[in-house]
N, C-alpha and C positions, 0 to 999 in steps of 0.2 A: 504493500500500500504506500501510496505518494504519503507525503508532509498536507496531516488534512488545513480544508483550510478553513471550515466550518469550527463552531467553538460550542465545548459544552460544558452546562452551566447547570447548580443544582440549587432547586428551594431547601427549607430547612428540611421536608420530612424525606427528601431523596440523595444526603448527602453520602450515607455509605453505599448505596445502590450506585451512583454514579461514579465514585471513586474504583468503583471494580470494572466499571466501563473505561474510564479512563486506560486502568490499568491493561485490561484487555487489549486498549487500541493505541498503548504506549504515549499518549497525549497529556497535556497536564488539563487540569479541572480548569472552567474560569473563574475568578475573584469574584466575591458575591459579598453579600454585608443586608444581616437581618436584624432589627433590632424589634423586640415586643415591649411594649409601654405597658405600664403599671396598671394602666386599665384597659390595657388587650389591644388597643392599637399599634396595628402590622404597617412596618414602615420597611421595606427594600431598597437596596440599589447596586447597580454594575458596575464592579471593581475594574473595569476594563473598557477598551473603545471597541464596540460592535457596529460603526456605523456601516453599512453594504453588507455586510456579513452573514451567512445563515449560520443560526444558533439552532440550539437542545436545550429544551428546559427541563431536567428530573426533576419529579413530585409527583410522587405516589398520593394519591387524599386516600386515607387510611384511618388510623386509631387518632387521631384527632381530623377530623374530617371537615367541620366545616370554617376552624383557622388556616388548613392545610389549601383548602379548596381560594378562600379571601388571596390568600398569598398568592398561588396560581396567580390567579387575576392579573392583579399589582405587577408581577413580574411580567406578563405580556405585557401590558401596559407599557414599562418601563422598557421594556426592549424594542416594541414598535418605537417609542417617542424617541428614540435613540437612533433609530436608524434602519437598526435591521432591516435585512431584506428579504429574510424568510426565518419563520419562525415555528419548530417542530416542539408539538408537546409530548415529553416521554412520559407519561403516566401507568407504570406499571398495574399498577391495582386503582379502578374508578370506584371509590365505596355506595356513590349514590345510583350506580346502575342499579341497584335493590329496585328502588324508585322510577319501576320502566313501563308502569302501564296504573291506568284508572281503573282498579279493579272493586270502589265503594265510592258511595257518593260524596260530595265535598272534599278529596283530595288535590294534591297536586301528584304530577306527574315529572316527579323531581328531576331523574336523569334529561329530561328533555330542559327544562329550564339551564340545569348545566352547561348544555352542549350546549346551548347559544350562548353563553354569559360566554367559555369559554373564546368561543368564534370572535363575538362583539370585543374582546379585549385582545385579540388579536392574534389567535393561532394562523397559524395559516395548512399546518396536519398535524395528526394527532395518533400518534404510538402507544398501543394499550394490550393486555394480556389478558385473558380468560373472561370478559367480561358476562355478568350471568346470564344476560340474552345477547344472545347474537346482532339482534334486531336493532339494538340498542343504537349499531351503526348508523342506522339511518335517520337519528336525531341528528348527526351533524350533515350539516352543506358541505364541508371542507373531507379533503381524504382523512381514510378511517385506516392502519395497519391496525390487523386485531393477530395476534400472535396467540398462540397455545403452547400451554406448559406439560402437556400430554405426551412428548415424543420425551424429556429429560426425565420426567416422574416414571416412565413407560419402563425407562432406560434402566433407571435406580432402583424399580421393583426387579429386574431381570441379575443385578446382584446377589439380591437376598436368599436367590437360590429354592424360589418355596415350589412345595411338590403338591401337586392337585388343589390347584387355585382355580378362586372364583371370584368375577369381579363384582362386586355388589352398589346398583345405584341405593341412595339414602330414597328417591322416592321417583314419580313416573317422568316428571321433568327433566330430570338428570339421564334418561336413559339415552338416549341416544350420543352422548359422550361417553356412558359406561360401555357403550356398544363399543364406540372407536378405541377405545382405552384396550375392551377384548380382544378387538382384529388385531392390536398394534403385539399384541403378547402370547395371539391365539388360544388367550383363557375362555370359558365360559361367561357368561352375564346372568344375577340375581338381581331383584327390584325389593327396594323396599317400599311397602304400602306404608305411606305419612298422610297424616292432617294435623294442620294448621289452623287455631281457631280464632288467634289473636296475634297483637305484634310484639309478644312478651319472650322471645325469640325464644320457646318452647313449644315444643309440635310431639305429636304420640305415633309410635311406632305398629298399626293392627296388622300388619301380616309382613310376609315373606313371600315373593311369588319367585321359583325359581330353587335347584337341590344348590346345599348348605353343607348338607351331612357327612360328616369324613370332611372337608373343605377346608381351607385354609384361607379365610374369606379379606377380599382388598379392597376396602368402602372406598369411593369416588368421590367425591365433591369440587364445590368453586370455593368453597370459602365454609368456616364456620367460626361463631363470635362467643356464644357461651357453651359449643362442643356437648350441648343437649342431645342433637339429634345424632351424633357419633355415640355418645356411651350410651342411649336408649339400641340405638340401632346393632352397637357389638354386643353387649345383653341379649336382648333377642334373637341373632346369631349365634352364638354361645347355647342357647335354650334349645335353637333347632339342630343343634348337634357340631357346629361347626370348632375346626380345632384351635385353629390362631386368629386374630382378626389383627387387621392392620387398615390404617388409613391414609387415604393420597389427597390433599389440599392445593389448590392453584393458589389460594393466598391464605395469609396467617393472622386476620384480627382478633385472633381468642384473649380476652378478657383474663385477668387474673382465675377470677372464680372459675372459666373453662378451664384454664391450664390446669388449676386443682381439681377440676373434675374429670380431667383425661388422665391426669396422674393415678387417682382411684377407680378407674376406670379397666373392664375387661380388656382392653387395646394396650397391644403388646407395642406399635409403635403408631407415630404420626407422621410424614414426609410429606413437608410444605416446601413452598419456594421463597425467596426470600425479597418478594414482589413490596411487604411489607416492612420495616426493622422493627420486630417485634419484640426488643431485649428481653422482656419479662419472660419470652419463652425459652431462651437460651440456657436457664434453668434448671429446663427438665428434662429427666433424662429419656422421657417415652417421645419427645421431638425433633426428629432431626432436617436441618434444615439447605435445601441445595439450590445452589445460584442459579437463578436464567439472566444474570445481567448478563454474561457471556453473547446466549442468544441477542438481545438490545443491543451489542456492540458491536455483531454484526450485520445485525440490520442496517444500524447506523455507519458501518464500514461501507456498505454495498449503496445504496444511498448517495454516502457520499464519493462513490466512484464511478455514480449511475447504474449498478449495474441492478441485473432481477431479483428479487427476494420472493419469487414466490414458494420455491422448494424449498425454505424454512417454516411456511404454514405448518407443514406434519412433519418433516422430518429435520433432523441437526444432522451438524458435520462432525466428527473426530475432534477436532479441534476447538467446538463448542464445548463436547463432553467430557473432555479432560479438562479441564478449568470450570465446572459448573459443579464437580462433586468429587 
């Protein structure tokens, strides 16, 4: 690769995420300077001349989401009024994707409010991983890379060495990712039957559709925050005879109180990505945590050497997978 000539830049909550990109892509980080006021006012600015320049902005909105999300802002902001001339947002984990449809009356339909706030303060594309609808794309006008963490997680189960696995969705919406997750491993797929009756991020586990028994079962997910519907769901698994469970995460918001509850928990491990820095998880020893900045860096390599990234959608290169675990 040339001497890039684009520059990349991280908000507060993508500063170790971006430092692994860097390191990947042998660059240094650009100067950045956050300061939070006493009474929460986010004030930014660019340690450096960006004017012509296409920038990278890291900032996962994650475990604190809607300071994470303000900042975003501000830093496009700051980077159009400066000059730039093309301005990429890497946002590894969108938290407000939750928020992707009017499914009661009187809501908002948050993800979509995002994606324009984002736009209007001046992205100009937008770099994002696992997001939990697909669809979600099509809130923005501007380009969408939506990347999957299913070829590195894929990769990291094929270590563990487990004999007669099954991959288990958490509930019916998840299926057709637990599908690709199978083909990519040529395991089986089980479904867990879930209802949700409220937004108290606690949901009930009534059945299992799919064999368990003898199995060495590898729950699926995008994300989980109080890691209810993981230790209902390895319990249950466990009940229908199943021998080990383990679980595969595209991103890692769990809550203190989830960590303590994955710790006491039938789940022999958890394997997230580290889309989020979720210190507190770092912890435990039922979590272990493996990088797709790799992947982000080369997207951002190829990018910026023009060239195609579309056969990193499903699958990584060598070179991805030895620096990601």
């Amino acid at each position: 690769m040339q001497e890039m000539k684009a520059r990349i830049f991280a908000g507060s909550s993508g500063k170790e995420f971006a430092l692994k990109i860097c390191d990947y892509l042998k660059v240094e980080l650009g100067r950045t300077e956050v300061i939070t006021f006493s009474e929460g006012n986010t004030y930014v600015k660019i340690g450096e001349h960006v004017r012509g320049k296409e920038v990278y902005i890291i900032q996962p909105i994650g475990l604190n989401a809607n300071n994470e999300f303000v900042e975003l802002l501000f830093w496009l902001d700051a980077f159009k009024r400066s000059g730039a001339s093309y301005v990429t947002v890497v946002m590894p984990y969108f938290s407000y994707a939750k928020g992707d449809k009017k499914d009661e009356p009187r809501v908002s339909i948050r993800a979509r409010v995002c994606a324009e706030c984002i736009e209007l303060a001046g992205a100009d594309r937008i770099i994002t991983m696992d997001l939990h609808a697909a669809q979600i794309q099509g809130f923005f006008k501007k380009p969408v890379d939506h990347l999957y963490s299913r070829p590195i997680l894929a990769e990291y189960i094929k270590t563990l060495s487990l004999e007669n696995a099954v991959i288990v969705a958490p509930d019916a919406g998840f299926t057709k990712n637990a599908r690709k997750f199978g083909g990519y491993l040529g395991l089986p797929t089980a479904i867990g039957d879930k209802t949700r009756s409220g937004h108290n991020e606690k949901a009930e586990i009534l059945e299992i559709i799919g064999e368990v028994k003898g199995k060495n079962a590898i729950i699926v997910d995008d994300f989980s925050i109080s890691g209810g519907t993981l230790v209902d769901l390895a319990s249950t698994l466990k009940k229908r005879g199943a021998l080990k469970v383990y679980a595969c995460l595209s991103h890692l918001p769990l809550s203190s109180k989830g960590i303590e509850a994955i710790e006491k928990s039938d789940i022999e491990k958890v394997i997230a990505t580290d889309s989020i820095q979720n210190v507190k998880a770092l912890t435990s020893n039922k979590i272990s945590i493996i990088s797709v900045a790799p992947l982000f860096a080369e997207i951002i390599k190829r990018m910026e050497n023009r060239q195609s990234i579309s056969d990193l959608f499903d699958g990584i290169t060598d070179e991805i997978l030895k620096t990601s675990f």
